[in-house]
N, CA, C and O atoms as a GROMACS GRO file, in nm:
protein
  424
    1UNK      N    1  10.074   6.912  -3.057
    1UNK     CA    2  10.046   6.783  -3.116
    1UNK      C    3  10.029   6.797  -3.267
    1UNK      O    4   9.956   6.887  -3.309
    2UNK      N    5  10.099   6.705  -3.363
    2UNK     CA    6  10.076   6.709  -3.483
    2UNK      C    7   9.952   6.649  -3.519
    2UNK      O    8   9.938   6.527  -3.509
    3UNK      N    9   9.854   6.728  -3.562
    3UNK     CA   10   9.753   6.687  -3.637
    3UNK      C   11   9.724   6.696  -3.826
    3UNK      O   12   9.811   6.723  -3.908
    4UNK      N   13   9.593   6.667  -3.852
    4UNK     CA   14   9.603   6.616  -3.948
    4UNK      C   15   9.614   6.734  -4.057
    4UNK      O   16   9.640   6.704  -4.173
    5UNK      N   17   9.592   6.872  -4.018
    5UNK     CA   18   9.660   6.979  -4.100
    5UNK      C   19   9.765   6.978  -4.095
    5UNK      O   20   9.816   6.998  -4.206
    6UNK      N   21   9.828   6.966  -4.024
    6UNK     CA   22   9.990   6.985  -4.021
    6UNK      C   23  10.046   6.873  -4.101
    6UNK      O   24  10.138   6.902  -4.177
    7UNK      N   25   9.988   6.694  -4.094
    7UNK     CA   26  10.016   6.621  -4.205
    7UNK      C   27  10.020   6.656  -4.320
    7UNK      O   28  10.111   6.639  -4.402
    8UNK      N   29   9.885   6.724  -4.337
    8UNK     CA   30   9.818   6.787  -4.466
    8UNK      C   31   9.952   6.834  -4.545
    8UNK      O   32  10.005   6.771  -4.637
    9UNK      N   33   9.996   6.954  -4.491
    9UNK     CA   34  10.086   7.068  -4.508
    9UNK      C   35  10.224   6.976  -4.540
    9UNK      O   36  10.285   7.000  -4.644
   10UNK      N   37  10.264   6.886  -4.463
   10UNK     CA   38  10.371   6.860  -4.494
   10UNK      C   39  10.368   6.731  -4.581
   10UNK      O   40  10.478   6.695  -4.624
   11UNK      N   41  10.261   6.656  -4.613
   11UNK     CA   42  10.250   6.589  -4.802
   11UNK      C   43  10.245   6.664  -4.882
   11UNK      O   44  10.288   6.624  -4.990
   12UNK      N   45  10.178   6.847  -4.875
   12UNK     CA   46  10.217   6.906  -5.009
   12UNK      C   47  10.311   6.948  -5.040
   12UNK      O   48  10.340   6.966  -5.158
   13UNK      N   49  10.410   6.983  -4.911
   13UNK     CA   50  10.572   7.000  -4.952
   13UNK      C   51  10.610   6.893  -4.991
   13UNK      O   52  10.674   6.915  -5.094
   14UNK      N   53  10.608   6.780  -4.967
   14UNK     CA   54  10.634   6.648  -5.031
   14UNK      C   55  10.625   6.667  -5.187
   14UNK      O   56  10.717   6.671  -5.269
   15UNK      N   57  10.516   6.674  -5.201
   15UNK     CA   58  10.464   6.657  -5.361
   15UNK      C   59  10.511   6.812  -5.456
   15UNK      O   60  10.528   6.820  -5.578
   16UNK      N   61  10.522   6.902  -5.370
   16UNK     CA   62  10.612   6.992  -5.400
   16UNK      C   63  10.799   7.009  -5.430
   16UNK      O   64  10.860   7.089  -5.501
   17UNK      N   65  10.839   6.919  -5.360
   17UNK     CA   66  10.963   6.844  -5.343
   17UNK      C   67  11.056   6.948  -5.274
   17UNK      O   68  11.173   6.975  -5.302
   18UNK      N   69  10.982   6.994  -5.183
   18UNK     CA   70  11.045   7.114  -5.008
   18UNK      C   71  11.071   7.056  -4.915
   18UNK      O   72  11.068   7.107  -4.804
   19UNK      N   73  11.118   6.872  -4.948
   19UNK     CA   74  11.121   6.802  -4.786
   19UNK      C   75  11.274   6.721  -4.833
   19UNK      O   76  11.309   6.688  -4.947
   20UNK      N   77  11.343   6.705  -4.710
   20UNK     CA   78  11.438   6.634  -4.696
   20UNK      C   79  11.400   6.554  -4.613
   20UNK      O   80  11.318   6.606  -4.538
   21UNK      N   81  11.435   6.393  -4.579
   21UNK     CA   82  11.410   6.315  -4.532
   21UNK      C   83  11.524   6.215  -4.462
   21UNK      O   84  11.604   6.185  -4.551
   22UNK      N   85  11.560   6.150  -4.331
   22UNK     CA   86  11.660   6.026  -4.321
   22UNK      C   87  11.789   6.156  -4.317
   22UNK      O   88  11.825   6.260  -4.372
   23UNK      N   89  11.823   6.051  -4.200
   23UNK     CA   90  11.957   6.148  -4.159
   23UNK      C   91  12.066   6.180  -4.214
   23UNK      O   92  12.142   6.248  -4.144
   24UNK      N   93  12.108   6.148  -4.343
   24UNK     CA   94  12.226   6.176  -4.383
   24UNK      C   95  12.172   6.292  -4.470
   24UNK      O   96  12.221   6.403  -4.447
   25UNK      N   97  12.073   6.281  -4.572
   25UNK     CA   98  12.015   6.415  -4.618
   25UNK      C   99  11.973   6.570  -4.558
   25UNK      O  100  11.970   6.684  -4.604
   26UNK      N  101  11.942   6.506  -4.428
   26UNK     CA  102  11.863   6.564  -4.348
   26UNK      C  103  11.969   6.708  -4.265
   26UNK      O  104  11.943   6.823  -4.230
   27UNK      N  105  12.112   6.603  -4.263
   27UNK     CA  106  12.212   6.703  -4.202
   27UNK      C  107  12.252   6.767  -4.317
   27UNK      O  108  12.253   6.890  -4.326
   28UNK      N  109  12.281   6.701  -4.398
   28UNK     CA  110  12.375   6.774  -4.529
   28UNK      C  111  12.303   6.919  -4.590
   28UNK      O  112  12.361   7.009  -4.650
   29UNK      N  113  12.181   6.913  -4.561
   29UNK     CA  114  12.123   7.025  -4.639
   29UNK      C  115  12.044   7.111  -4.472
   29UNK      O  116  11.957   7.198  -4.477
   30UNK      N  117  12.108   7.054  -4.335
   30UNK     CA  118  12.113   7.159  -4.226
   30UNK      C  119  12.215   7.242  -4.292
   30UNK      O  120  12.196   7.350  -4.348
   31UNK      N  121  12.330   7.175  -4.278
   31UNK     CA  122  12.464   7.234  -4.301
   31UNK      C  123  12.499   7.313  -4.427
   31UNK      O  124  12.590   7.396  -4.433
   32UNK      N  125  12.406   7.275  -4.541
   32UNK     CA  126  12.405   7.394  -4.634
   32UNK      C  127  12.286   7.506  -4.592
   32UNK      O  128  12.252   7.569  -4.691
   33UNK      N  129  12.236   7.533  -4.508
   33UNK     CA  130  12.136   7.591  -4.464
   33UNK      C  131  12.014   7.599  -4.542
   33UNK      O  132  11.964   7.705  -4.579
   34UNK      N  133  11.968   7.482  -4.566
   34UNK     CA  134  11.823   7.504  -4.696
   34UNK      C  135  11.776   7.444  -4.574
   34UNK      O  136  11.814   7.550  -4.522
   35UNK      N  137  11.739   7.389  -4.494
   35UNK     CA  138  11.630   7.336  -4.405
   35UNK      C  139  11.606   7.475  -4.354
   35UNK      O  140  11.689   7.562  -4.330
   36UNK      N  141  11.419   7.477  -4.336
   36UNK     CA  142  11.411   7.587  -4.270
   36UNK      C  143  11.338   7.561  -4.118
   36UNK      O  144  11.320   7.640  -4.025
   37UNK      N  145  11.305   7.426  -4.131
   37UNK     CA  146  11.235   7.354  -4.006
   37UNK      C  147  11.269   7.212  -3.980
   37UNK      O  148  11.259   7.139  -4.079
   38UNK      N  149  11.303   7.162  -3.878
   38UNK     CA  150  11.322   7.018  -3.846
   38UNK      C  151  11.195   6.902  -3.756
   38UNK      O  152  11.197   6.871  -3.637
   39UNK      N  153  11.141   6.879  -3.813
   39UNK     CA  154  11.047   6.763  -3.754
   39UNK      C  155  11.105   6.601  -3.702
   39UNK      O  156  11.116   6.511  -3.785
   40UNK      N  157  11.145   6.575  -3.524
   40UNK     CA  158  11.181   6.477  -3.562
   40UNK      C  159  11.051   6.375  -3.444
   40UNK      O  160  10.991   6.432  -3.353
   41UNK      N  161  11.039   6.278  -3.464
   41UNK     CA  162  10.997   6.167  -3.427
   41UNK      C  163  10.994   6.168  -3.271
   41UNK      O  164  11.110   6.161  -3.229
   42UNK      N  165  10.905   6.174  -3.174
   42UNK     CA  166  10.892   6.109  -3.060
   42UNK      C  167  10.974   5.982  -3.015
   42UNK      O  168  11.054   5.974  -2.922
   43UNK      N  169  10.934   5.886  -3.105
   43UNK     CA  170  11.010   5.766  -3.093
   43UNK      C  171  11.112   5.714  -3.167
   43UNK      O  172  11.127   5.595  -3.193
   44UNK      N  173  11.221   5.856  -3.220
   44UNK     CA  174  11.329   5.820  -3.257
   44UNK      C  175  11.451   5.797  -3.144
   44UNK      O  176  11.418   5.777  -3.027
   45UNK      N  177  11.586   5.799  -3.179
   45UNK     CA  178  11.642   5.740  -3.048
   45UNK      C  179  11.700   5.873  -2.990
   45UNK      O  180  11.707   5.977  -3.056
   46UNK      N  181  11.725   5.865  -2.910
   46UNK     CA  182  11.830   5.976  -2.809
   46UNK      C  183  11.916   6.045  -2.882
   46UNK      O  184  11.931   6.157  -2.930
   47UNK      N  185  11.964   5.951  -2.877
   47UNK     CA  186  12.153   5.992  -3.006
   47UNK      C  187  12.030   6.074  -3.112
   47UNK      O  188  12.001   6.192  -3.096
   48UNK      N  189  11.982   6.004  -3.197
   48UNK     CA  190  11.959   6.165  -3.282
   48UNK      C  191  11.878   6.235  -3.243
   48UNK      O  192  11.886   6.333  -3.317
   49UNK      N  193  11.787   6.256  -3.159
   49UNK     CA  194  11.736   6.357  -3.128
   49UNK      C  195  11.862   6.450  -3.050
   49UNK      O  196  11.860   6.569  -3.084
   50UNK      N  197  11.955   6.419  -2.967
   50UNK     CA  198  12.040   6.516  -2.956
   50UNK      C  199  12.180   6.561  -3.075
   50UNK      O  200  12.254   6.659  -3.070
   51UNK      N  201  12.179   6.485  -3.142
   51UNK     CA  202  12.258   6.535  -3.265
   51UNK      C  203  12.157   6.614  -3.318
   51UNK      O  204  12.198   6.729  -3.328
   52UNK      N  205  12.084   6.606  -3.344
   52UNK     CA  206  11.988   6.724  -3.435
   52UNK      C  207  11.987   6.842  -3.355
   52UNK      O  208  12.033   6.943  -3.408
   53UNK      N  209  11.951   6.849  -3.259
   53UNK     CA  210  11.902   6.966  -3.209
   53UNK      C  211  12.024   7.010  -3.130
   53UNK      O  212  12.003   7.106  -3.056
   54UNK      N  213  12.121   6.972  -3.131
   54UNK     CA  214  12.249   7.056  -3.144
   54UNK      C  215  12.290   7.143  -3.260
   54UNK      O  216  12.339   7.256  -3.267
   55UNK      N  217  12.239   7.016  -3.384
   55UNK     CA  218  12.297   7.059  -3.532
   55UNK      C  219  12.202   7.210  -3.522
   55UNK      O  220  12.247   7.314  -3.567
   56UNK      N  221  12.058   7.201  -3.453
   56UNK     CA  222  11.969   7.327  -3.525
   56UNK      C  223  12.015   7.398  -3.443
   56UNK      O  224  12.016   7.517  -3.478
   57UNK      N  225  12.057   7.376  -3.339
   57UNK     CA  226  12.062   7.529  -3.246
   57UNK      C  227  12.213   7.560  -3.302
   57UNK      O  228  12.224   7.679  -3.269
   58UNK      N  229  12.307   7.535  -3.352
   58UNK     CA  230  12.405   7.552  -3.412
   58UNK      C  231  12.390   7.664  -3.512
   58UNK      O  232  12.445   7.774  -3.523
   59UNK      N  233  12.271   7.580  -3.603
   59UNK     CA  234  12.248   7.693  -3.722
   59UNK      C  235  12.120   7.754  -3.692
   59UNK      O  236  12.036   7.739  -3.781
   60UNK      N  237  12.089   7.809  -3.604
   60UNK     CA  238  11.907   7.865  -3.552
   60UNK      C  239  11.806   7.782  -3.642
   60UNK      O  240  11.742   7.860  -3.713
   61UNK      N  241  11.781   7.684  -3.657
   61UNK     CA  242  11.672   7.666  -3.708
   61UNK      C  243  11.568   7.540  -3.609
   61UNK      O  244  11.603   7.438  -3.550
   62UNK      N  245  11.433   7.604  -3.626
   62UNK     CA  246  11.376   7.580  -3.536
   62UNK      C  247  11.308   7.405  -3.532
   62UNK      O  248  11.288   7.351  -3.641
   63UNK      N  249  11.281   7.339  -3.424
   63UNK     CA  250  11.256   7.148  -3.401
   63UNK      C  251  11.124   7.186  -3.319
   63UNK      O  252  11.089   7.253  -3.222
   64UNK      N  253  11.054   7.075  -3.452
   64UNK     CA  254  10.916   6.980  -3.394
   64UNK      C  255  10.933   6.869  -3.325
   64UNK      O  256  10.914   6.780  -3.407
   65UNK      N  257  10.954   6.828  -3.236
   65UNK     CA  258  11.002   6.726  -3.164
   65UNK      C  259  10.840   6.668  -3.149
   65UNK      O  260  10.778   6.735  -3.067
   66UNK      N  261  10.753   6.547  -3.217
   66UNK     CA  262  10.629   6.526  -3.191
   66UNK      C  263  10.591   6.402  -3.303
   66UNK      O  264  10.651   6.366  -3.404
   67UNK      N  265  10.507   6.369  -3.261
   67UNK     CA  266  10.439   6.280  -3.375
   67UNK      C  267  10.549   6.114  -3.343
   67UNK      O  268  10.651   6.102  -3.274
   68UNK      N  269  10.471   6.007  -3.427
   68UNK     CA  270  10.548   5.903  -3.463
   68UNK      C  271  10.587   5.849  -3.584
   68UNK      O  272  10.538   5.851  -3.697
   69UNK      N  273  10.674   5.804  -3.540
   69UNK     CA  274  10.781   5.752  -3.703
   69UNK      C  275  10.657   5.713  -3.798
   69UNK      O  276  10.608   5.792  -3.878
   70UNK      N  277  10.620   5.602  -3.782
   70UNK     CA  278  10.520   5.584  -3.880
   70UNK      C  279  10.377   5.685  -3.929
   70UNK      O  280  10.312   5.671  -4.033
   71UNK      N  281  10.352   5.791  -3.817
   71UNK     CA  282  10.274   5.869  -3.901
   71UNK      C  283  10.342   5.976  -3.935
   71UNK      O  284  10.260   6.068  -3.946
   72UNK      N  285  10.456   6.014  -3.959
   72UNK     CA  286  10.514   6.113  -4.058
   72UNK      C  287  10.571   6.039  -4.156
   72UNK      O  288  10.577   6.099  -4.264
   73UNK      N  289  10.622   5.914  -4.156
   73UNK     CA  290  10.645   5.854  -4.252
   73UNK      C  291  10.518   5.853  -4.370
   73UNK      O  292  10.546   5.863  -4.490
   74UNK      N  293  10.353   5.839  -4.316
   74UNK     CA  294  10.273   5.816  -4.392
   74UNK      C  295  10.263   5.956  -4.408
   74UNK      O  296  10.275   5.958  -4.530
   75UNK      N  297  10.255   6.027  -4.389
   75UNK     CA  298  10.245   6.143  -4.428
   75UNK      C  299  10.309   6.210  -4.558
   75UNK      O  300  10.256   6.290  -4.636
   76UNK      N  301  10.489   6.135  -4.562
   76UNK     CA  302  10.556   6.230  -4.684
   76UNK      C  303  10.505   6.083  -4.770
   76UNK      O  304  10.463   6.144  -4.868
   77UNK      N  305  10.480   5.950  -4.801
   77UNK     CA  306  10.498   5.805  -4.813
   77UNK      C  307  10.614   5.736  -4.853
   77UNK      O  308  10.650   5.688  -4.961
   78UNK      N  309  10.666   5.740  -4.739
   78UNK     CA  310  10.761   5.687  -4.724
   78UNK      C  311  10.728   5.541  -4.579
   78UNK      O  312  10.628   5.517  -4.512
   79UNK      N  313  10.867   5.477  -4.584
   79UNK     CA  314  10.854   5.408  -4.485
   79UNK      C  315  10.979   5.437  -4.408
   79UNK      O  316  11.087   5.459  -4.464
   80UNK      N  317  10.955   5.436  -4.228
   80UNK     CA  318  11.048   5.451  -4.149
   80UNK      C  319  11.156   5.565  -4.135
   80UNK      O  320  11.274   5.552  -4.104
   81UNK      N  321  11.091   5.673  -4.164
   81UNK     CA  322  11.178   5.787  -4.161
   81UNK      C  323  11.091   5.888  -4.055
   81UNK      O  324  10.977   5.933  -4.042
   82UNK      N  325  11.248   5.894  -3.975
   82UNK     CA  326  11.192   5.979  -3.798
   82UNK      C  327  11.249   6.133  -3.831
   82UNK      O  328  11.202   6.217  -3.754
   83UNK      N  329  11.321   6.173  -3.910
   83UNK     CA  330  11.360   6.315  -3.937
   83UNK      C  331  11.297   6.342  -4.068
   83UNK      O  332  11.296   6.279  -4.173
   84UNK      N  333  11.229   6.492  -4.017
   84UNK     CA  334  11.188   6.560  -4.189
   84UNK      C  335  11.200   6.655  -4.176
   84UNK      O  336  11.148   6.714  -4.082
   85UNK      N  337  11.289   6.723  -4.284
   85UNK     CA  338  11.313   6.834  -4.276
   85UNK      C  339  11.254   6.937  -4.408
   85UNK      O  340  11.258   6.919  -4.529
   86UNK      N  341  11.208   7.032  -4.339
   86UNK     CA  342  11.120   7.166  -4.461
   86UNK      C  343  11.210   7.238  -4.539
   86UNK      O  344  11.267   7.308  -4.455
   87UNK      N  345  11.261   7.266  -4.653
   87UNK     CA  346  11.302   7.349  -4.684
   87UNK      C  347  11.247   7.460  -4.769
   87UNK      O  348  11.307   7.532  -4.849
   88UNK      N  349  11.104   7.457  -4.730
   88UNK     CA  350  11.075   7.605  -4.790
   88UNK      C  351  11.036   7.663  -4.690
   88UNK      O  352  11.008   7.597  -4.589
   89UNK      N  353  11.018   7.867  -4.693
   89UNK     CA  354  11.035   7.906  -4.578
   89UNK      C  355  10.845   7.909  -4.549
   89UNK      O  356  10.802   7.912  -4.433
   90UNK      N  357  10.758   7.908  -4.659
   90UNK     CA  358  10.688   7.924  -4.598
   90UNK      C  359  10.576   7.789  -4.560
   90UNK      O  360  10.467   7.798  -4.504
   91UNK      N  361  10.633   7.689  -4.602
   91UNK     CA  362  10.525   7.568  -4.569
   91UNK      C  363  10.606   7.568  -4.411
   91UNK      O  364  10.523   7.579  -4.321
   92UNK      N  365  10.761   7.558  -4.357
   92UNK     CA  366  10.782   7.612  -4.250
   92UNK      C  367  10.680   7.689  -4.148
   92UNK      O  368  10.604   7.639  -4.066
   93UNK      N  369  10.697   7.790  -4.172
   93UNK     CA  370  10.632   7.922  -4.103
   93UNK      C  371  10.462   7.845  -4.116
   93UNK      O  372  10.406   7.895  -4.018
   94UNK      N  373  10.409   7.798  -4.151
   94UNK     CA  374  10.269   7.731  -4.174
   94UNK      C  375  10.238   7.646  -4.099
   94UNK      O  376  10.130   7.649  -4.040
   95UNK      N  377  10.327   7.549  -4.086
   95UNK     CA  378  10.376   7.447  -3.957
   95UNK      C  379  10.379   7.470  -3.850
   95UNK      O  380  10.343   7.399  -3.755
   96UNK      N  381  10.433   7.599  -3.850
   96UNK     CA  382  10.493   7.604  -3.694
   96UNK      C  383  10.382   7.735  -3.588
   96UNK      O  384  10.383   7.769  -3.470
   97UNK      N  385  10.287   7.779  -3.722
   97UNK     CA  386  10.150   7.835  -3.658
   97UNK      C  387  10.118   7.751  -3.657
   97UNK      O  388  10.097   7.724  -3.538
   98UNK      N  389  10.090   7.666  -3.721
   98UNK     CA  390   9.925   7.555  -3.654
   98UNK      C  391   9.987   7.452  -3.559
   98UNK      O  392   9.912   7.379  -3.493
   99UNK      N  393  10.110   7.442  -3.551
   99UNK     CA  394  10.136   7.338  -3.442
   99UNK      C  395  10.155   7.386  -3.314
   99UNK      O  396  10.145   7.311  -3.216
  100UNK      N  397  10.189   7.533  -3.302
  100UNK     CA  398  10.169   7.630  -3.172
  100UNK      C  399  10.029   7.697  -3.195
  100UNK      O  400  10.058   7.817  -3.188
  101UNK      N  401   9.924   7.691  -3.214
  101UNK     CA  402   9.796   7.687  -3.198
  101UNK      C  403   9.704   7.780  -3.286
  101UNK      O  404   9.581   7.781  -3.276
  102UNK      N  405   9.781   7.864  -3.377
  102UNK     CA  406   9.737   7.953  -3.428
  102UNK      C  407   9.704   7.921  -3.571
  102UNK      O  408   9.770   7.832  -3.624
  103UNK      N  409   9.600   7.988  -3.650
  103UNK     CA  410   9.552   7.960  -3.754
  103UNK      C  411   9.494   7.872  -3.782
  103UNK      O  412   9.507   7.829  -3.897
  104UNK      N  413   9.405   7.804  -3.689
  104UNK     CA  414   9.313   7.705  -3.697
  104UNK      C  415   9.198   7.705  -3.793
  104UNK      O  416   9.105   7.784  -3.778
  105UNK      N  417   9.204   7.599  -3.914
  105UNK     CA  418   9.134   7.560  -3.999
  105UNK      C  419   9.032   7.526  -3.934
  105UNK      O  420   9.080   7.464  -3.838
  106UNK      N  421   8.888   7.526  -3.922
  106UNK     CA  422   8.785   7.372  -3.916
  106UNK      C  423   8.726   7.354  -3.778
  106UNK      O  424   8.655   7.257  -3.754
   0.00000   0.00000   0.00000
């Protein structure tokens, strides 16, 4: 479950400018391989959740499949965006301990 460290983490890549966002960005820089993690939306639709996670298992890179559109949207501030993608390796790797249970802050 995405919680509010893991929000945390992924507004400072935001404000860092390590996030791609919205699907046409989102593939273009799979396909140049700078994404190093894919976050998409619970309640995005079918069709892209299986275009994505074809696109990642294509190029190994690893999917958060969790959370809702509107709270990752508030998270980078944006509105209505169900794909976010990390492109640094280690706000990545940061993510993907605390969202598989490890390194618990608090």
């Amino acid at each position: 479950m995405i919680n509010n460290n893991i929000l945390g983490l992924i507004g400072l890549a935001m404000k860092a400018g390590k996030i791609c966002f919205g699907a046409d960005s989102v593939e273009e820089n799979i396909i140049k391989q700078k994404v190093k993690l894919l976050i998409i939306s619970e309640d995005s639709s079918e069709r892209t959740k299986n275009k994505f996670i074809k696109l990642c298992e294509k190029y190994n890179i690893p999917v958060i499949i969790d959370g809702d559109i509107d709270t990752l949207s508030k998270a980078i501030g944006k509105n209505n965006k169900a794909i976010i993608g990390i492109k640094d390796i280690n706000f990545a790797e940061s993510i993907q301990k605390k969202y598989n249970g490890g390194d618990v802050i608090g």
